[in-house]
LONURO-124488 format. One record per residue (C-alpha): x, y, z; residue number from 1. Coordinates in Angstrom, 1 decimal, always signed. Layout:
# LONURO-124488
<xx: X yy: Y zz: Z num: NUM> .
...
***
This chain:
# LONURO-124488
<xx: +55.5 yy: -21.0 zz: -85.7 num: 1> .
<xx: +57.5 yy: -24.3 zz: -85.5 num: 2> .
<xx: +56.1 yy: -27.7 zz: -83.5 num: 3> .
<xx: +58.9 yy: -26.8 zz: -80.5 num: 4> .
<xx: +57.7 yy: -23.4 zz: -80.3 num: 5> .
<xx: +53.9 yy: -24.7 zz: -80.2 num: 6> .
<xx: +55.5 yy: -27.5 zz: -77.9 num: 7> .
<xx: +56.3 yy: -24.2 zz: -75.2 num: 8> .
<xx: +52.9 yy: -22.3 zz: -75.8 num: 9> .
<xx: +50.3 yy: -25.4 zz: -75.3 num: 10> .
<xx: +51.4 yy: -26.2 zz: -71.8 num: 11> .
<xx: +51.2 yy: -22.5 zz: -70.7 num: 12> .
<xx: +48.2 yy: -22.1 zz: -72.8 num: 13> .
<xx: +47.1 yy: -25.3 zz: -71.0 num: 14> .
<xx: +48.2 yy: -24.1 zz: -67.0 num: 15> .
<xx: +46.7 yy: -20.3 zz: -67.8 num: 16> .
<xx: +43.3 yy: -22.1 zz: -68.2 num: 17> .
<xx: +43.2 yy: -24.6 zz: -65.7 num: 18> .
<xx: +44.3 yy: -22.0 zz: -63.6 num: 19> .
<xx: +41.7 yy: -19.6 zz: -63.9 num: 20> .
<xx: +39.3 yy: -23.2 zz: -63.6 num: 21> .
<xx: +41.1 yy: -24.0 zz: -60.2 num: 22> .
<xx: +40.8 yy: -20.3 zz: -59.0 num: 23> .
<xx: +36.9 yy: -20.0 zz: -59.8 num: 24> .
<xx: +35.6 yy: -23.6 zz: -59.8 num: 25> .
<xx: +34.8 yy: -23.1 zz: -55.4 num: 26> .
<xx: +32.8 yy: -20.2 zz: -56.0 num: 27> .
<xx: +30.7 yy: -21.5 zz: -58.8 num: 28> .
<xx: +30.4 yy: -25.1 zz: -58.8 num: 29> .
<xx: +27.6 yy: -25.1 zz: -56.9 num: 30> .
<xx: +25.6 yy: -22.1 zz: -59.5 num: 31> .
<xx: +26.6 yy: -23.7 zz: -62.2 num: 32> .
<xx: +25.3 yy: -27.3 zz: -61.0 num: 33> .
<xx: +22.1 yy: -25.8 zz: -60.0 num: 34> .
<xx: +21.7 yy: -24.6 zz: -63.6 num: 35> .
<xx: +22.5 yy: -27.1 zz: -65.4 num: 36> .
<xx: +19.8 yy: -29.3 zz: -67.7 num: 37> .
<xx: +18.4 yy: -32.5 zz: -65.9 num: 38> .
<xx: +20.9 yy: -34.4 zz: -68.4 num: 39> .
<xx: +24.1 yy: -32.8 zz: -67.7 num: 40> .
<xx: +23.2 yy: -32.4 zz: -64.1 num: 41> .
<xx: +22.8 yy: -36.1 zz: -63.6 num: 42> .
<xx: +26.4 yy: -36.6 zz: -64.2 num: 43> .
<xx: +27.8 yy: -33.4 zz: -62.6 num: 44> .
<xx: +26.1 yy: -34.5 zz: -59.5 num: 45> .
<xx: +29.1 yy: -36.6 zz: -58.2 num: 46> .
<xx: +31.8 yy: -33.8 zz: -58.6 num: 47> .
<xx: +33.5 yy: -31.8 zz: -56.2 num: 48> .
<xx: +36.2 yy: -29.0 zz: -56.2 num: 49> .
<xx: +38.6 yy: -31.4 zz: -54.6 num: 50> .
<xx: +38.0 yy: -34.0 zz: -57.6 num: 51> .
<xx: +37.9 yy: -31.3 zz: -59.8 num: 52> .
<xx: +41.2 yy: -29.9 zz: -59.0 num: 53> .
<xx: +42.7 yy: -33.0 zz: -58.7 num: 54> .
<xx: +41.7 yy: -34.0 zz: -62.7 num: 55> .
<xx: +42.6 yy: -30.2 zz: -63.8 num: 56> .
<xx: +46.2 yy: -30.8 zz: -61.8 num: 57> .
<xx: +46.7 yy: -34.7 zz: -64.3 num: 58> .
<xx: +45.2 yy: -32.7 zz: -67.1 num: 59> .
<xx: +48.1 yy: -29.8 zz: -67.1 num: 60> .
<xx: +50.8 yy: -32.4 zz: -66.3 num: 61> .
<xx: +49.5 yy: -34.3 zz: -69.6 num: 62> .
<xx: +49.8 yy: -30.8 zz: -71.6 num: 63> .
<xx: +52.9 yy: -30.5 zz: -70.1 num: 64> .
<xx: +54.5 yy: -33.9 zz: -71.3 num: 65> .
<xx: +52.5 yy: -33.7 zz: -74.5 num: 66> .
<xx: +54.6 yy: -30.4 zz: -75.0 num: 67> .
<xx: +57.6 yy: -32.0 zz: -73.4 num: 68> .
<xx: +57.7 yy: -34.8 zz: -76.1 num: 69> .
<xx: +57.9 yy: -32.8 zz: -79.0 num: 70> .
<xx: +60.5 yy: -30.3 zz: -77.8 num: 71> .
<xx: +62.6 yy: -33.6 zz: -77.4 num: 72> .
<xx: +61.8 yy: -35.4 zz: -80.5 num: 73> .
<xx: +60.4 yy: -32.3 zz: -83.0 num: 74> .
<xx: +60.4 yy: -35.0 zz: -85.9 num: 75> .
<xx: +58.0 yy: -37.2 zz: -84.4 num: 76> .
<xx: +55.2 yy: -37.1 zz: -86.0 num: 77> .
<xx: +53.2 yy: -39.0 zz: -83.2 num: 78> .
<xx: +54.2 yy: -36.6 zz: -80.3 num: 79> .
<xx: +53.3 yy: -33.4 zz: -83.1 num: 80> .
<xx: +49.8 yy: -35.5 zz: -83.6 num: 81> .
<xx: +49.3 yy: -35.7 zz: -79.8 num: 82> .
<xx: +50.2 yy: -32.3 zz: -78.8 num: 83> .
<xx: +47.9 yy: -31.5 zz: -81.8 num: 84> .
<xx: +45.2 yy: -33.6 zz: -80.4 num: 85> .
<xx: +45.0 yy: -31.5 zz: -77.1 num: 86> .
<xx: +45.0 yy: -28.2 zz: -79.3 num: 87> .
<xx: +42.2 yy: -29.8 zz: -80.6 num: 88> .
<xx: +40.8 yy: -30.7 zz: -77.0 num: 89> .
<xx: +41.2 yy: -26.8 zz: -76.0 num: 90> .
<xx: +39.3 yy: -25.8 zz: -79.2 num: 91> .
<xx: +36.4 yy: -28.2 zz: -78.5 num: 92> .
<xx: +36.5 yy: -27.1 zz: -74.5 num: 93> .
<xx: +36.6 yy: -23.2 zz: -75.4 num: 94> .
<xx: +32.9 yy: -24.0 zz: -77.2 num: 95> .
<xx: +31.7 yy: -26.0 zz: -74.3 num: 96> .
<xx: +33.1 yy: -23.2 zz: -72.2 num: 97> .
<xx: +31.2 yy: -20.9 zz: -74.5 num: 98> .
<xx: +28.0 yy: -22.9 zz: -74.0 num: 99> .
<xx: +28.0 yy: -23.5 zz: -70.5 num: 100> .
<xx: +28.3 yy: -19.7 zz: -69.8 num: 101> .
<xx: +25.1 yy: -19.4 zz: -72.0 num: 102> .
<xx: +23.4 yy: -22.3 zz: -70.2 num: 103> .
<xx: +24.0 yy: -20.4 zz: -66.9 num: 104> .
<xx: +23.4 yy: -17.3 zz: -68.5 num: 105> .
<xx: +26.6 yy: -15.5 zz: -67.0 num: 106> .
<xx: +29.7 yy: -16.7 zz: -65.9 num: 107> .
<xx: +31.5 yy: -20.3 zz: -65.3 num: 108> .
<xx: +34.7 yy: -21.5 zz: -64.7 num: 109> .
<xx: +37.2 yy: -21.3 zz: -67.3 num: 110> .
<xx: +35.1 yy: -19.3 zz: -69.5 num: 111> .
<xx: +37.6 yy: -16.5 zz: -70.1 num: 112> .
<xx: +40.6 yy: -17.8 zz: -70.7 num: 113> .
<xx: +38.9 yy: -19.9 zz: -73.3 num: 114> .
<xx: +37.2 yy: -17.4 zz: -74.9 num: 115> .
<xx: +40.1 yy: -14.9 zz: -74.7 num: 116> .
<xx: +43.1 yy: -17.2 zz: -75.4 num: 117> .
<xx: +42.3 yy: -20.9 zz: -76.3 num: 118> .
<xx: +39.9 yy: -20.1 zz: -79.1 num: 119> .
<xx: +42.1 yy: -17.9 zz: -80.8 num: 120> .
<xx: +44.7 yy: -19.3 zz: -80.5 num: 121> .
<xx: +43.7 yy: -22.4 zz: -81.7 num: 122> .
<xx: +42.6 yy: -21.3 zz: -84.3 num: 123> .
<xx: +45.6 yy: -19.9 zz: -85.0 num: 124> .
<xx: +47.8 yy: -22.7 zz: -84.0 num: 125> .
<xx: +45.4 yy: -24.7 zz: -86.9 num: 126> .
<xx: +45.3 yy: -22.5 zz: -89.7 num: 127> .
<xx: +49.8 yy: -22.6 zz: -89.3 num: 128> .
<xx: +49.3 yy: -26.4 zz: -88.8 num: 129> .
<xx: +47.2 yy: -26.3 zz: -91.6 num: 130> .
<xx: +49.6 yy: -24.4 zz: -94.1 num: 131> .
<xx: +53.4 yy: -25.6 zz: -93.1 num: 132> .
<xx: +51.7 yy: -29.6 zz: -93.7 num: 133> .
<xx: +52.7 yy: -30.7 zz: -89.9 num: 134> .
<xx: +50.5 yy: -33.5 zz: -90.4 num: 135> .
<xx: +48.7 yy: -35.4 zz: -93.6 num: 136> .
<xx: +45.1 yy: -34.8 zz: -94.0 num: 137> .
<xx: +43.8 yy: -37.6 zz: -92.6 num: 138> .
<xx: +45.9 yy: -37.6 zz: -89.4 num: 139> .
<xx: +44.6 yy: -33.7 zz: -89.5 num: 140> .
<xx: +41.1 yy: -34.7 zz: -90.1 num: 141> .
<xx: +41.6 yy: -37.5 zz: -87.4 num: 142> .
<xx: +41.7 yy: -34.8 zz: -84.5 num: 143> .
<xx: +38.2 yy: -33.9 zz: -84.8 num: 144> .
<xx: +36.7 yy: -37.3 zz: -83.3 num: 145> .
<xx: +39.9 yy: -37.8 zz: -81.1 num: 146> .
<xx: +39.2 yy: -34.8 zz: -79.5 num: 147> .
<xx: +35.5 yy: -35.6 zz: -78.9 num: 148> .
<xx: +36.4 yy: -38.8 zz: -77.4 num: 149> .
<xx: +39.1 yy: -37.2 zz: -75.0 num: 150> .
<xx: +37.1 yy: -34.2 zz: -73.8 num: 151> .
<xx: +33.8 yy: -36.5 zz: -73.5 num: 152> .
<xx: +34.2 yy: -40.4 zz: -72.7 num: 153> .
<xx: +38.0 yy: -39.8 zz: -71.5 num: 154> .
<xx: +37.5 yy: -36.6 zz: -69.4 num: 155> .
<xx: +34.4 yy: -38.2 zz: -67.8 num: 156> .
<xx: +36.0 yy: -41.5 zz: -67.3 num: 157> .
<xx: +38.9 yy: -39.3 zz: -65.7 num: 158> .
<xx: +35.8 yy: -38.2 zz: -62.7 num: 159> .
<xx: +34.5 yy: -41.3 zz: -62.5 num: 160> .
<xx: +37.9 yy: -43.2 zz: -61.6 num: 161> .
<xx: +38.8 yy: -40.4 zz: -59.2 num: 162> .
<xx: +35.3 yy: -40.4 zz: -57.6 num: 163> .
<xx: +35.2 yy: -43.7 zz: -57.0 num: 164> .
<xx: +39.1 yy: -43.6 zz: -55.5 num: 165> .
<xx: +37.5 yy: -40.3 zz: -53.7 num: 166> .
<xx: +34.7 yy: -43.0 zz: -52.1 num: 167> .
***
């Protein structure tokens, strides 16, 4: 696999998830709010489909110009390390996927899709990564708290400016 092609797969990667999110969120929002721990459902407490959908909808567009970015400019190493960074962000949201759907003890949102296709093939996408050198092995190394910080404080923030645009 080279960057461009990886540059095609993420964003469809990205909308096939989102989409299954954006199908199922309605249904179970509400189950999956009601089983949450006291900690999580503090925060949770505040968000609706229609904010949801609404962050899922700037989310894909980001996977979509991530992608766009390196199909234009395959040498940059920045646009590879970003597009990279939201691999990263899938890999880390396929676990809390994964442990959301044992916290409820069935299903929620998103689950299959990451369970199905973003785990593997992140996995994947890493291991090629890994082996052709697309980045050093710092910058590769550097994804790890990236992506925490994007799929907690960033993602979160993301509610919290829409919810209080929502108000």
């Amino acid at each position: 696999m080279k960057p461009r092609t990886l540059a095609l797969l993420l964003p469809l990667v990205f909308a096939l998830h989102n989409g299954e999110e954006a199908l199922t969120i309605g249904r179970f929002l509400p189950e999956v709010k009601a089983q949450l721990p006291s900690w999580a459902a503090a925060w949770a407490g505040d968000l609706t489909v229609p904010l949801y959908l609404t962050a899922l909808s700037i989310v894909t567009v980001l996977g979509v110009l991530a992608g766009l970015w390196v199909f234009l400019r395959p040498g940059s190493r920045a646009a590879l390390w970003t597009l990279l960074l939201l691999q990263a962000v899938l890999l880390l949201n396929a676990f809390s996927h994964l442990m959301t759907a044992a916290l409820v003890r069935g299903y929620a949102p998103g689950v299959a899709t990451a369970a199905v296709i973003n785990l593997p093939f992140s996995l994947y996408v890493f291991r090629i990564a890994s082996r052709e050198a697309w980045l050093t092995r710092s910058a590769f190394f550097a994804l790890i708290p990236a992506a925490a910080i994007v799929h907690g404080p960033l993602l979160l923030g993301l509610f919290a400016i829409l919810a209080a645009c929502a108000s």
